[in-house]
FIMI-766984 format. One record per atom (N, C-alpha, C, O): x, y, z; residue in one letter. Coordinates in steps of 0.001 Angstrom, whole numbers, padded with zeros to 6 digits, always signed. Each point is the difference from the previous one (the first is absolute). Example, Ala and Ser with C-alpha at 12.3 -4.5 7.8 and 13.67 -1.06 7.14 Angstrom:
residues 2
+013190-005690+007800A -000890+001190+000000A +000900+001200+000000A +001036-000019+000665A -001386+001069-001385S +000820+001190+000060S -000770+001090+000730S +000509+001108+000169S 
***
This chain:
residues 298
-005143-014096-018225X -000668+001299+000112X +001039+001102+000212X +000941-000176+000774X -001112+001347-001480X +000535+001027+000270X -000122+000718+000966X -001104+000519+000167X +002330-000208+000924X -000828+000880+000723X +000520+001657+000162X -000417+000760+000874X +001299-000452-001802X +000439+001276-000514X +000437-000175-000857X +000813-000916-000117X -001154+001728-000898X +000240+000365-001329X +000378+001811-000575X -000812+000914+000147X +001622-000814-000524X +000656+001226-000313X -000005+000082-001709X +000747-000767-000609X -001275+001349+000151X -000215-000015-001987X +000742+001824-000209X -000406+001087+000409X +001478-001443-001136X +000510+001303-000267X -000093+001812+001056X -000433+001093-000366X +000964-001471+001506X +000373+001130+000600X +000517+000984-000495X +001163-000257-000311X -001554+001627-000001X +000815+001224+000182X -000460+000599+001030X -001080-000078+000585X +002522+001021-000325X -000226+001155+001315X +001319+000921-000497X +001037-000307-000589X -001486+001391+001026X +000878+000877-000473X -000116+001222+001043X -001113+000513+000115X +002337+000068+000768X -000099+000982+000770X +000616+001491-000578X +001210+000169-000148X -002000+000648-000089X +000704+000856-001334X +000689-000667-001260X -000532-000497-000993X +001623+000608+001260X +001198-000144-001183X +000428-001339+000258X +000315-000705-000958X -000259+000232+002199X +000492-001605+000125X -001261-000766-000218X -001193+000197+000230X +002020-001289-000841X -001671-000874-000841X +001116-001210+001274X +001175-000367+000015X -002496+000114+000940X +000668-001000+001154X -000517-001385-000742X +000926-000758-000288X -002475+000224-000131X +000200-000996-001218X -000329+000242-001289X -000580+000990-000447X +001141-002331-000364X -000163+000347-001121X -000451-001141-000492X +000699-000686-000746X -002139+000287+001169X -000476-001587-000681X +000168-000896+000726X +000723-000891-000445X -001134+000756+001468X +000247-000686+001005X -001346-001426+000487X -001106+000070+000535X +001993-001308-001092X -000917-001223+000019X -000132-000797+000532X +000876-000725-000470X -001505-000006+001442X +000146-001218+000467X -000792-000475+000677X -000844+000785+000433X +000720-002318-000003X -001682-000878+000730X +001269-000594+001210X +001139-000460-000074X -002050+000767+001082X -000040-001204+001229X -000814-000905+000114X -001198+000271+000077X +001633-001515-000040X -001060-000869+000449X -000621-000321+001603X +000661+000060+001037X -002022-000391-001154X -000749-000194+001306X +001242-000946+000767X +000374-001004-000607X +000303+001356+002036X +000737-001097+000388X +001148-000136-000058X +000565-001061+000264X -000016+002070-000609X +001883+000098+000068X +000152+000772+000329X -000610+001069+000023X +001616-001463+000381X +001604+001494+000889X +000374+000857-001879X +000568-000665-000866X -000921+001809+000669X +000209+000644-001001X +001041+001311+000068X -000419+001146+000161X +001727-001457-000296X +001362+001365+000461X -000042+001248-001077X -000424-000076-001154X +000820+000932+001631X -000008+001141-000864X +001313+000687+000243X +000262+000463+001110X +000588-000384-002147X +001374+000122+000670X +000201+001247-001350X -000509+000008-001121X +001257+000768+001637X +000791+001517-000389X +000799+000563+000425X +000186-000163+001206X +000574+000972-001837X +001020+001054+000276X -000549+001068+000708X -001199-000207+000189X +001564+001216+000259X -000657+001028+000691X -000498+000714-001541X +000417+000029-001158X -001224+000348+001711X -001136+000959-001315X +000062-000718-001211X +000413+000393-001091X -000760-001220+001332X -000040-001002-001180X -001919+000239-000779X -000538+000188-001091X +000142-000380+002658X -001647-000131-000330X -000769-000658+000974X -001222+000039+000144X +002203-000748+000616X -000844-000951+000889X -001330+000702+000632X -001107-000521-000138X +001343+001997+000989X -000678+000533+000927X -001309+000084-000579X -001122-000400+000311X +001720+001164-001417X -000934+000535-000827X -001486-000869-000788X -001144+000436-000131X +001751-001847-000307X -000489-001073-000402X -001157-000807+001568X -001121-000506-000062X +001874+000682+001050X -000754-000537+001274X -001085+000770+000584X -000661-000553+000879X +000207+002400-001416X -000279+000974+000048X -001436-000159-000725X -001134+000266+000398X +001622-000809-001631X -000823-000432-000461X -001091-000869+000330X -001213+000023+000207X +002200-000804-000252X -001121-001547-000174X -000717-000135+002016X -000731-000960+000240X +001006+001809+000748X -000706+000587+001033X -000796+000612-000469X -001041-000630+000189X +000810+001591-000763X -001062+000983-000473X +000367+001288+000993X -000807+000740+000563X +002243-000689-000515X +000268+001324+000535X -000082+001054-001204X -000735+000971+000184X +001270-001051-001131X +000140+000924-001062X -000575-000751-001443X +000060-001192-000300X -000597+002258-000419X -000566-000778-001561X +001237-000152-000786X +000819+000919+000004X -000584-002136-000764X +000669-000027-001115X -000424+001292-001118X -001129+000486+000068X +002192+000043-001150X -000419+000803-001155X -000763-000697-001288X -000868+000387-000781X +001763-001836+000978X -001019-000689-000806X +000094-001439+000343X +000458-000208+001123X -000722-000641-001691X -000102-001040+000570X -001027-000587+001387X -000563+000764+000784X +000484-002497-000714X -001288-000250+000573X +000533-000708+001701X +001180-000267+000225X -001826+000146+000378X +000449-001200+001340X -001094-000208+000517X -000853+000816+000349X +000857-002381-000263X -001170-000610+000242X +000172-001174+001502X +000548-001076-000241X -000956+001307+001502X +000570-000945+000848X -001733-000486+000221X -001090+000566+000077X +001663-002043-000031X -001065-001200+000437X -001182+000439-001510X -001180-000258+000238X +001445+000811-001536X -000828+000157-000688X -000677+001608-000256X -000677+000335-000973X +001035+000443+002026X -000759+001035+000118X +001396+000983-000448X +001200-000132+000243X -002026+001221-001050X +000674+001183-000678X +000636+001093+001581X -000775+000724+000626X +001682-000811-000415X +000799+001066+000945X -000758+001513-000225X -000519+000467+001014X +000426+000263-002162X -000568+001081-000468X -001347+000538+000292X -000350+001035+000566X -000583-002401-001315X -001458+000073-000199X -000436-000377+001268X -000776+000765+000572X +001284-002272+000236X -000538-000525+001036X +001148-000493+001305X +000445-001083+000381X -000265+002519+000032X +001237+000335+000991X +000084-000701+001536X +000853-000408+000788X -002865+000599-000943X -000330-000609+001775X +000256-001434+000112X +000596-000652+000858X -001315+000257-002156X -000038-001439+000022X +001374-000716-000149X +000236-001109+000479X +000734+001933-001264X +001169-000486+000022X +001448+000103+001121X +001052-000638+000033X -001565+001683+000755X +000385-000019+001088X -000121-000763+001146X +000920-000062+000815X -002401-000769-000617X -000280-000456+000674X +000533-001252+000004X -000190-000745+000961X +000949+000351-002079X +000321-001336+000122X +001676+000388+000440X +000826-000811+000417X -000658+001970-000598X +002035-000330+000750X +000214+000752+001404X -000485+000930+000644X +001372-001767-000568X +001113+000826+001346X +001025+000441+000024X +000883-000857+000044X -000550+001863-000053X +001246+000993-000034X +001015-000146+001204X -000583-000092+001081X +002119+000045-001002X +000900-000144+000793X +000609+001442-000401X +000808-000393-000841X -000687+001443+000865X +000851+001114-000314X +001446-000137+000604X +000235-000588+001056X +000734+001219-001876X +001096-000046+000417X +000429+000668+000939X +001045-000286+000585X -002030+001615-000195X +000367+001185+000832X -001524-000545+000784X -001110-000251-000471X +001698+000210+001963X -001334-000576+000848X -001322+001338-000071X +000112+001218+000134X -001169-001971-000365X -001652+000971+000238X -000606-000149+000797X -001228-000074-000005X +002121-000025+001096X -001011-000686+001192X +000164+001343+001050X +001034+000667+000045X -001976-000454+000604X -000068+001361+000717X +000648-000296+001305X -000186-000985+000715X +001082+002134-000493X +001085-000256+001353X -000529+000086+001447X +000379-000541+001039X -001842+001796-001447X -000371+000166+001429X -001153-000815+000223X -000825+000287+000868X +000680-001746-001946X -001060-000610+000658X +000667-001330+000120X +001055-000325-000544X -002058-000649+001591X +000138-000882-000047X +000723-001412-000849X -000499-000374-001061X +001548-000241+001583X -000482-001509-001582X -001279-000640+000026X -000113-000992-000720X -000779+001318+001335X -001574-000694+000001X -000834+000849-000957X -000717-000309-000952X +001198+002043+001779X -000838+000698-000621X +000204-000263-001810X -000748-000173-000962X +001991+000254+001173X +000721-000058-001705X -001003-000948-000820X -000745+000307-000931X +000956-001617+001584X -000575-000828-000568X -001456+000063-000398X -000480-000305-001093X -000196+000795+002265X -001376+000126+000089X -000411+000907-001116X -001036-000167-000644X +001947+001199+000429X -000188+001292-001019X -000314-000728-001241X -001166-000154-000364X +002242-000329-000337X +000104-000685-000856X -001272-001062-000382X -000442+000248-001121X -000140-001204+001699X -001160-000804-000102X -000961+000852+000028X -000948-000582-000527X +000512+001994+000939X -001320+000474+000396X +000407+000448-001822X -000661-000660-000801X +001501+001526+000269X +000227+000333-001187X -000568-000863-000944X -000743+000303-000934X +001191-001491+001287X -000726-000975-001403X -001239-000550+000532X -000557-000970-000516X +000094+001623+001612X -001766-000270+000499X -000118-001228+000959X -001117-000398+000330X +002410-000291+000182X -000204-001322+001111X -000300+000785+000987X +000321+001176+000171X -001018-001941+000544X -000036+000174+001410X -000596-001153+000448X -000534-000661-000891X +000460+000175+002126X -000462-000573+001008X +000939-001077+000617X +001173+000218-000306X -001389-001561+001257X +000806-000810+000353X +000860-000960-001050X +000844-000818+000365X -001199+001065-001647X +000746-001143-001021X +001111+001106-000343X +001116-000520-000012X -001093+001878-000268X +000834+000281-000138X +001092+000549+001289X +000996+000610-000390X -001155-000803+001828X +000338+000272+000747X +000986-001376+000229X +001219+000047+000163X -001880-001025-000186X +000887-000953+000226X +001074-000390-001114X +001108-000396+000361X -001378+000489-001499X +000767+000295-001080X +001308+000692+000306X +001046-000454-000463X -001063+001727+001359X +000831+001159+000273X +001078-000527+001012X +001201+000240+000122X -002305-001256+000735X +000785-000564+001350X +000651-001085-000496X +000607-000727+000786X -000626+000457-002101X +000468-001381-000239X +001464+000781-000611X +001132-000122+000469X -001510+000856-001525X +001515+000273-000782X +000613+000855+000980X +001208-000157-000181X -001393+001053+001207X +000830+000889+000851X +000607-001187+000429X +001180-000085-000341X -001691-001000+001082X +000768-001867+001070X +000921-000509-001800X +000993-000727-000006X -001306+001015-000642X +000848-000239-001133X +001679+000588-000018X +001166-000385+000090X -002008+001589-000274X +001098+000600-000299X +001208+000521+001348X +001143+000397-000227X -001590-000495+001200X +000998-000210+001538X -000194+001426+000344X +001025+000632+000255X -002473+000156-000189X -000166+001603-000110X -001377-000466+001493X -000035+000849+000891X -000417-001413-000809X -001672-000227+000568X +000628+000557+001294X -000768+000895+000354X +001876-000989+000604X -000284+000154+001553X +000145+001699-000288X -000516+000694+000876X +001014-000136-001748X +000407+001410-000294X -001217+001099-000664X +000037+001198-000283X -000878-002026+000217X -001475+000138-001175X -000617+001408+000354X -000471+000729-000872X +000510-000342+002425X -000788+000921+000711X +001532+001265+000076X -000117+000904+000827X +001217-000933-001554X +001293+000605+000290X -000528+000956-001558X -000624-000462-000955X +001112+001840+001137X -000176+001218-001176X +001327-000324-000666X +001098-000072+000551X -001443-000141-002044X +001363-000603-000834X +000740+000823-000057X +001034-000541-000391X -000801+001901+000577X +000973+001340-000017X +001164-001026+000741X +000995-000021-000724X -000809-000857+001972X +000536-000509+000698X +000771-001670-000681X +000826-000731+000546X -001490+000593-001857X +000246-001333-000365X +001331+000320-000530X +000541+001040-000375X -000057-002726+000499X +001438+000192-001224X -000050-000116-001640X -000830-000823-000389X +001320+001271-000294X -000303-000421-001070X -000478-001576-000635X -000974-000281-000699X +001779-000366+001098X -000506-001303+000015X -001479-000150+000232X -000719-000618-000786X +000300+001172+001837X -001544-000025+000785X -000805+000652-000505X -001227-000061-000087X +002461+001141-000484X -001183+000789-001411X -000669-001317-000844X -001101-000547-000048X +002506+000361-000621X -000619-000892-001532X -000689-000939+000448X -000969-000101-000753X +000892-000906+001830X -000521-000882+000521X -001682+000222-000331X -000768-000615-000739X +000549+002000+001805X -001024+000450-000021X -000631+000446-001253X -001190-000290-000118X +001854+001052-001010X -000840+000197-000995X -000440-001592-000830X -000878-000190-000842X +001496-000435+001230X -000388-001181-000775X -001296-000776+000372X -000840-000542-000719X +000935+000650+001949X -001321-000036+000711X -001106+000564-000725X -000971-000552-000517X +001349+001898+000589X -000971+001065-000458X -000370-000120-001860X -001005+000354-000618X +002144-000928+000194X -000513+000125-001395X -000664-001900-000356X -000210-000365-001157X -000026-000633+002444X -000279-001206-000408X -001563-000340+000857X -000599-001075+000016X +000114+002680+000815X -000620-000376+000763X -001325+000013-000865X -000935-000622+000504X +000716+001194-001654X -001086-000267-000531X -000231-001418-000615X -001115-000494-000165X +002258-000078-000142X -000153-001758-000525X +000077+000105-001895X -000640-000690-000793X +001542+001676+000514X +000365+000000-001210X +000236-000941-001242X +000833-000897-000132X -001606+001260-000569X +000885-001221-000818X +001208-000309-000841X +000643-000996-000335X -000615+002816+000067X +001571+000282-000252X +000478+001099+000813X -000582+001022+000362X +002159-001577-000076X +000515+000964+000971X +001223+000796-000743X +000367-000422-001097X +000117+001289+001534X +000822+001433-000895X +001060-000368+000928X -000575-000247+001061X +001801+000086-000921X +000979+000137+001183X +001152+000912-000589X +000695-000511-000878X -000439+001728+001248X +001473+000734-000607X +001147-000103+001326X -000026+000309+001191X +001033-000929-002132X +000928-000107+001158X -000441-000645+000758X +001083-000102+000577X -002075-000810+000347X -000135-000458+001414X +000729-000109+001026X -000378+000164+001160X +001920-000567-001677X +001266-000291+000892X +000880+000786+000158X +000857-000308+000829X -000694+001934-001731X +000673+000584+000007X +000007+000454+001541X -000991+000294+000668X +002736-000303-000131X +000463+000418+001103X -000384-000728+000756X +000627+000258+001028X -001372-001153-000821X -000641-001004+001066X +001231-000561+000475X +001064-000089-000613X -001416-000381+002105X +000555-001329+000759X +000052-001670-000562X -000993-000471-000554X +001921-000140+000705X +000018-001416-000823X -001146-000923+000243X -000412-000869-000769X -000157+001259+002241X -001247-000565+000557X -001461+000287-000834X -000725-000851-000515X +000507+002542+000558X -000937+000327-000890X -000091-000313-001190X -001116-000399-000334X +002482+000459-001034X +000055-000042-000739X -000459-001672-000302X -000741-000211-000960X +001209-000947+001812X -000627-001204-000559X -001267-000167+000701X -000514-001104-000181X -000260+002078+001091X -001317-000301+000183X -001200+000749-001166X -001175-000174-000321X +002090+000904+000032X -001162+000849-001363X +000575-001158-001503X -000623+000031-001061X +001510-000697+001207X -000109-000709-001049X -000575-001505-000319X -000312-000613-001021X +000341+000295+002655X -000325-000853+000211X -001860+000167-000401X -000663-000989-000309X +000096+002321+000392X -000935+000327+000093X -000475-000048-001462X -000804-000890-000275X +001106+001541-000480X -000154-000270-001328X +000094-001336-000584X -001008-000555-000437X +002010+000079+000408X -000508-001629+000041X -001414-000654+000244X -000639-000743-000746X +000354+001187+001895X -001048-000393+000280X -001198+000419-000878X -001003-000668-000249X +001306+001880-000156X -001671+000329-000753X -000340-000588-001302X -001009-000355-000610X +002624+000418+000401X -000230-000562-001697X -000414-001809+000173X -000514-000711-000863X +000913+000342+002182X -000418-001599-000404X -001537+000075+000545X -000598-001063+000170X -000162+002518+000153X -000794-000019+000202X -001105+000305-001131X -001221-000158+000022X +002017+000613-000941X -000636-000077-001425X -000221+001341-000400X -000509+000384-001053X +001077+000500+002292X +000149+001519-000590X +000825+000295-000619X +000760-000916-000313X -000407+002430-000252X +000757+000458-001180X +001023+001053+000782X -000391+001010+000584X +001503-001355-000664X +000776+000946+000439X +001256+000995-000837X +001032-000403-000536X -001400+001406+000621X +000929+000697-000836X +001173+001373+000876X -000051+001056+000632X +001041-002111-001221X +001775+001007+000938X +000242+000534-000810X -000223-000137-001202X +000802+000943+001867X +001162+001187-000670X +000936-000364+001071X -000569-000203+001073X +002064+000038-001060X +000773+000219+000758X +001298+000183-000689X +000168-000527-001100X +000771+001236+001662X +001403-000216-000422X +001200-000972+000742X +001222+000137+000065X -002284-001336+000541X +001192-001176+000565X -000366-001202-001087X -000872-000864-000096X +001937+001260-000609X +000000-001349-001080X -000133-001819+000604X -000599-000971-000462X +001410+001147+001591X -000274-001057+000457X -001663-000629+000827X -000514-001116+000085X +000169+002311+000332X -001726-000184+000574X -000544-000461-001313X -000422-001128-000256X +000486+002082-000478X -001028+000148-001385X +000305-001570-001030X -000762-000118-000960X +001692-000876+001134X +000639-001077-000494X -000178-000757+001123X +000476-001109-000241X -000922+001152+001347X -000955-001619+000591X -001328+000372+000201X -000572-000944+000544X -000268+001985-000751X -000772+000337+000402X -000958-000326-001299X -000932-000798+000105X +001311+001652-001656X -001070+000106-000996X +000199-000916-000680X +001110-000515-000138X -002324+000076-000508X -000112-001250-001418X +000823+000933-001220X +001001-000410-000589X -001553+001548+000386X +000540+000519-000970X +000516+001865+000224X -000217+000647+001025X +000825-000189-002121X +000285+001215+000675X +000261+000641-001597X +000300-000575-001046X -000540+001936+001338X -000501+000804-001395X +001473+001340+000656X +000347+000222+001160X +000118+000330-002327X +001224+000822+000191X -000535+001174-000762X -000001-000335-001185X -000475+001613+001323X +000342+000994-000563X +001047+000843+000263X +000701-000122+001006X -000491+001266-002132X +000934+000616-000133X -000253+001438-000904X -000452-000084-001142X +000697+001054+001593X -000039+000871-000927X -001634+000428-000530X -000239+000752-000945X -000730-001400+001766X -001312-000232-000561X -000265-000612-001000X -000575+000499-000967X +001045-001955+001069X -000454-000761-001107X +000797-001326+000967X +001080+000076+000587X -002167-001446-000677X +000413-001249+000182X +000640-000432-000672X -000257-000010-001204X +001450-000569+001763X +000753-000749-001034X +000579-001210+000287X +000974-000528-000538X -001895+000010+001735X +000412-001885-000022X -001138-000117+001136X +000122+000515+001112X -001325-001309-001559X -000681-001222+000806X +000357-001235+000134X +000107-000564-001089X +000088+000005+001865X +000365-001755-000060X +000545-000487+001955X +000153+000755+000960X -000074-001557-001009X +000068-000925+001456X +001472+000561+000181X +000930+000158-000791X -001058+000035+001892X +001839+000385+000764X +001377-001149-000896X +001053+000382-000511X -001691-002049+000623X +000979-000491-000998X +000232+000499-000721X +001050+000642+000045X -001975-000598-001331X +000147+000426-001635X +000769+001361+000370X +000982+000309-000674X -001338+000379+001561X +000786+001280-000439X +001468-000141+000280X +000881+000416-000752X -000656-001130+002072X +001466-000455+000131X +000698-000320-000925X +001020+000595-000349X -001612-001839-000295X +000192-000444-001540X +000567+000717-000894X +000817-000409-000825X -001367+001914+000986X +000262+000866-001231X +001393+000376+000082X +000710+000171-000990X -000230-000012+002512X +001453+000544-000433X +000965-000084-000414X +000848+000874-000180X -000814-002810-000206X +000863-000033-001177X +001118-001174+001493X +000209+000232+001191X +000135-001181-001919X +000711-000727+001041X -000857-001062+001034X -001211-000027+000219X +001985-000584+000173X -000550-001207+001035X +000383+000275+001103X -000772-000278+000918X +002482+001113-000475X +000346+000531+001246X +000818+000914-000056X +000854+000087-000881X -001014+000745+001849X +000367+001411+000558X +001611+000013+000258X +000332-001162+000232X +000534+001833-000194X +001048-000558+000721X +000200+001964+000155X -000098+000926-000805X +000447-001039+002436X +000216+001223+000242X +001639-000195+000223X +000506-001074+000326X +000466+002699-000637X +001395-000120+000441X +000228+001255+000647X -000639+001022-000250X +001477-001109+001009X +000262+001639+000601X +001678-000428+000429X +000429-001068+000436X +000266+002298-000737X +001713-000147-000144X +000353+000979+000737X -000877+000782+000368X +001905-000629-000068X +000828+000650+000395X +000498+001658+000069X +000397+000784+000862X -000666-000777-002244X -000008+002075+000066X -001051-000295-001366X -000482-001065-000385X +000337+002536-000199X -001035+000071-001026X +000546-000468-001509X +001078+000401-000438X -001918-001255-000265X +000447+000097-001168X -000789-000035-000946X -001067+000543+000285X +001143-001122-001747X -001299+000386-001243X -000183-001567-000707X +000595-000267-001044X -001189-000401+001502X -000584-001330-000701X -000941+000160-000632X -001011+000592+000378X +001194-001104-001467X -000930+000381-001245X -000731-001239+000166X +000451-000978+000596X -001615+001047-001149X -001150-000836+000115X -000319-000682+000947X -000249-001205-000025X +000232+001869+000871X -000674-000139+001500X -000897+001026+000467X +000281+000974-000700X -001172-000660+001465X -000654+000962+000747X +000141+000228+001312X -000357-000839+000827X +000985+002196-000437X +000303+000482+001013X -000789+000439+001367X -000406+001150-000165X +000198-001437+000902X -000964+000055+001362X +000963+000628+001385X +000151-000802+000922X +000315+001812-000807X +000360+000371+001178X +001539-000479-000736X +000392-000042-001166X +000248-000295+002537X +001500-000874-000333X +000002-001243-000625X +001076-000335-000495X -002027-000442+000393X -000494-001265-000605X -000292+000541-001595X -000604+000941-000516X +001588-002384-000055X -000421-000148-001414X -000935-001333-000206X +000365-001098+000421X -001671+001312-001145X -000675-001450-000588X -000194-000001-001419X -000289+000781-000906X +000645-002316+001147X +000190-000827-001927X -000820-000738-000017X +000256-000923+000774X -001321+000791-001348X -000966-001390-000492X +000248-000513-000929X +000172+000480-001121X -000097-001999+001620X +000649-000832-000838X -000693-001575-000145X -000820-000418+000818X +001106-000060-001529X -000365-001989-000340X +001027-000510+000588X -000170-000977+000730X +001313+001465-000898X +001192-000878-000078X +000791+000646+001558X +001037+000644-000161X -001481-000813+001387X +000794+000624+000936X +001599-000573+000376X +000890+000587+000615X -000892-001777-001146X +001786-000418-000046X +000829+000699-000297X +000779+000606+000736X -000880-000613-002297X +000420+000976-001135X -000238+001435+000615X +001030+000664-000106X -002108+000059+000743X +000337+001363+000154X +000499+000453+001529X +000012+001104+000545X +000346-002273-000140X +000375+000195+001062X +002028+000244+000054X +000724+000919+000382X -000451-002416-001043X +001002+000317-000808X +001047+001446-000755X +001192+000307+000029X -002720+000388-000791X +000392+001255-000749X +000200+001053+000844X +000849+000876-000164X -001744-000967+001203X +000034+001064+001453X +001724-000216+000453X +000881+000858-000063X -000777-002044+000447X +001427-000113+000891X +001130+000479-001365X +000749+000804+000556X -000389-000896-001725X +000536+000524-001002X +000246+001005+000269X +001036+000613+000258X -002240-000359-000326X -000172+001935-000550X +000569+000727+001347X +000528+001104-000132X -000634-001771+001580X +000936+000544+001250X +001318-000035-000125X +000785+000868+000382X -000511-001967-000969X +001582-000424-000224X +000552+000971-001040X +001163+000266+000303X -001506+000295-001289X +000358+000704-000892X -000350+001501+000361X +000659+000920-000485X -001478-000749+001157X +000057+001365+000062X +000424+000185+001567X -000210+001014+000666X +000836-002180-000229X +001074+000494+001441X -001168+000270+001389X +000239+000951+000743X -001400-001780-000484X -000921+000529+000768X -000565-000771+000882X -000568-000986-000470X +000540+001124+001648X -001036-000880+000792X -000856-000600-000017X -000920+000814+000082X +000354-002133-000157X -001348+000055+000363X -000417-000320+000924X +000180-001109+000503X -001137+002404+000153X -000490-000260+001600X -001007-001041+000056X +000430-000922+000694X -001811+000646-001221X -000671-000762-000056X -000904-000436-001240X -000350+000769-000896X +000108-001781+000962X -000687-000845-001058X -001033-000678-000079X +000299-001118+000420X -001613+001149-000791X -001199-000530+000426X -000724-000564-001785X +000205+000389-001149X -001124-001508+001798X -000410-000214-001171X -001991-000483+000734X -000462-000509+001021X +000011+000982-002104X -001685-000176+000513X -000852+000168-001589X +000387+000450-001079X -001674-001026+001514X +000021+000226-001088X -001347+001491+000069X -000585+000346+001027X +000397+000297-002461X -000198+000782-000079X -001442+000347+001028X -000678-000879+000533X +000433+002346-000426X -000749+000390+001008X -001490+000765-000818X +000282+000476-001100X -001280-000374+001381X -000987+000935-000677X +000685+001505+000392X +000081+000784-000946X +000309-000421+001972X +000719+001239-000318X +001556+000795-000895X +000526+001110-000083X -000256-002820-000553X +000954+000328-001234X -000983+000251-001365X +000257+000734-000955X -001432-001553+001158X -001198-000031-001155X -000401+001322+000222X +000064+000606-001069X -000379-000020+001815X -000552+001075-000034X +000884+001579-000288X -000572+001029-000359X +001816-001133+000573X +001154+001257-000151X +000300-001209-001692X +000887+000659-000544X -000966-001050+000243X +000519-000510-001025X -001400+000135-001559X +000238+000152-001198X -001571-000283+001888X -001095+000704-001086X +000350+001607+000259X +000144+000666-001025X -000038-000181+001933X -000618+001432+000282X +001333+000564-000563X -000204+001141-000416X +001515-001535+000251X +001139+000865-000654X -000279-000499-001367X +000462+000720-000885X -001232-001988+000417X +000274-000004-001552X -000992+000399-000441X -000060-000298-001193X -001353+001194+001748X -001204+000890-000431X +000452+001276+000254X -000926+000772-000248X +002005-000116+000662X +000563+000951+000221X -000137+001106-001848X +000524+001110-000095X 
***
């Protein structure tokens, strides 16, 4: 079963056309990543398929229902994590919470205990009666997650979740997601930690420029960059190695044959009179897959 579907997106803000045909299905039940460059489209695309803003053309359909035509009904089935917290400073984390459930029409003891269950979840409950103006960020995101799971969603929106977080928070909100999807809900990230977004999703969709240009499982895309392993080098003062890609002071070569190019590395020091400070070999990363589609859609 589908449980978001996107059929040819446009959006256009004046003169910048932010998409341009923009396609793709989630299935009922997976971790689903959404990964971009800055102004690529992501926001804009997540804008959407919320029913914050209308597409110019194009359709979005979550759990079946038209975003456009049937907004309530399609709302009612997700939960939103915003990247910038919406949770009100001068109220409560109860009140917060409470706000939120009366919005989508809960009330009474099932959803109260619901509230008391994910606040003892999330390590927020003895603080519950505390005005969040006072929380840490961490206690922010904690809390909106609360707030965007307290209706019992079946798909959840998360932007960023971990950005800036504590190492504690960051594996309790992931740990958290985990959980929904083996719960048979639909979860859809945006983040820019390649490494979250590569244990976390089944699959992960890349735009760029307003237009998709690779769906497939974190492997396959690894796959794409060409090579079996990574070998990073960094030397001594600056110099110009050709067919390699440059990262900071670090040069990386993907390769089949890491003997042989390991070999050509120590050469190429010896001949051009140069250090080498360090040497690493791994094999390739989804965030080489991803700077490696997004410079060759350039």
């Amino acid at each position: 079963m589908i449980a978001v579907e996107a059929e040819n997106l446009k959006k256009s803000f004046g003169d910048i056309r932010a998409l341009n045909g923009v396609s793709f299905k989630v299935k009922k039940g997976e971790v689903f990543g959404f990964l971009g460059p800055n102004g690529a489209g992501k926001t804009t695309t997540v804008r959407i398929l919320t029913g914050i803003i209308k597409p110019d053309d194009g359709v979005v359909r979550i759990n079946g229902y038209d975003v456009v035509k049937e907004t309530l009904k399609a709302k009612e089935s997700i939960g939103v994590l915003p990247e910038i917290s919406n949770a009100y400073p001068d109220l409560t984390a109860w009140q917060n919470v409470m706000l939120i459930a009366r919005l989508y029409g809960l009330s009474g003891r099932g959803v109260e205990k619901n509230a008391v269950k994910l606040l003892r979840e999330f390590g927020i409950y003895e603080r519950k009666d505390t005005k969040v103006r006072g929380f840490s960020k961490g206690m922010k995101q904690r809390l909106m997650l609360c707030m965007a799971l307290i209706s019992d969603p079946e798909i959840v929106f998360l932007d960023e979740p971990t950005s800036g977080l504590d190492v504690q928070s960051s594996r309790m909100i992931r740990r958290k997601v985990l959980e929904i999807a083996d719960s048979g809900k639909t979860v859809f990230l945006t983040s820019h930690n390649m490494e979250e977004v590569n244990s976390l999703c089944y699959r992960v969709a890349i735009i760029n420029r307003g237009r998709i240009i690779a769906i497939d499982t974190p492997e396959r895309l690894r796959a794409k960059v060409g090579g079996d392993v990574a070998i990073e080098v960094s030397f001594g003062r600056e110099v110009r190695m050709e067919d390699a890609e440059k990262f900071g002071d670090k040069y990386v070569i993907y390769t089949t044959d890491p003997y042989k190019t390991i070999c050509e590395i120590v050469d190429f020091a010896r001949e051009n009179n140069v250090r080498i400070v360090s040497i690493n070999t791994r094999t390739p990363t989804l965030e080489d897959a991803f700077l490696k589609l997004v410079e060759v859609k350039k």
